[in-house]
N, C-alpha and C positions, 0 to 999 in steps of 0.2 A: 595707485602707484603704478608707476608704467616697469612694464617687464624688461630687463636687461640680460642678455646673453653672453655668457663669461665662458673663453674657450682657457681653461689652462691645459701647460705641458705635463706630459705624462710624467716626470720627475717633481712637479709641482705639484701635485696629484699625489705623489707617491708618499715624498715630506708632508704632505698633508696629512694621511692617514696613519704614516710614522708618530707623528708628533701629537696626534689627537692622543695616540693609543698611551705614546709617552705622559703626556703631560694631563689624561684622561681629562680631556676639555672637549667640547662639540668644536668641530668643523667651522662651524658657522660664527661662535665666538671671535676663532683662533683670526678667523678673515676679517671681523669685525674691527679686533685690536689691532692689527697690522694693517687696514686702511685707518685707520686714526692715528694711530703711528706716522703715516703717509702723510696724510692732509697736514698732521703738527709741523713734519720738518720742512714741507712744502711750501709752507705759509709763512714759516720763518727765511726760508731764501728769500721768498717773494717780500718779506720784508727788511731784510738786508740789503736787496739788490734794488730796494728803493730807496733806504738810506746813501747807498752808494751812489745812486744817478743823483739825489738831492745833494751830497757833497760836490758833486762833478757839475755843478752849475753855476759854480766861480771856480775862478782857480785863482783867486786873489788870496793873501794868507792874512792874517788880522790885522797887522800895520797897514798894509795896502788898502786893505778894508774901510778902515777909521782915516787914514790919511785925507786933512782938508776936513775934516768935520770938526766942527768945534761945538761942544755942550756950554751953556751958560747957566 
């Protein structure tokens, strides 16, 4: 695994050690669950905001759509 260098702010640092102490959970947990928290609601824009461009690739509304079609 390739090594990654994480600079946080000293108030982010500081809620860190806050909240370990509060909620007596490891550090490392706490970053754990708050990037997957991250990535969930991430994922869900990113798929919203793909639902939305796929809506935005007519702008005909469903009569316009069906109009001149005929089923037999």
């Amino acid at each position: 695994m390739e090594n990654i260098h994480i600079e946080l702010k000293q108030p982010t640092v500081d809620n860190l050690q806050a909240f370990s102490e509060l909620l007596h959970k490891n550090i490392n947990v706490m970053l754990e669950e708050a990037l997957e928290q991250y990535f969930e609601n991430e994922q869900k824009k990113l798929i919203e905001k793909g639902i939305e461009e796929d809506a935005t690739m007519t702008n005909l509304d469903y009569d316009e759509f069906w109009d001149g079609v005929e089923l037999d």
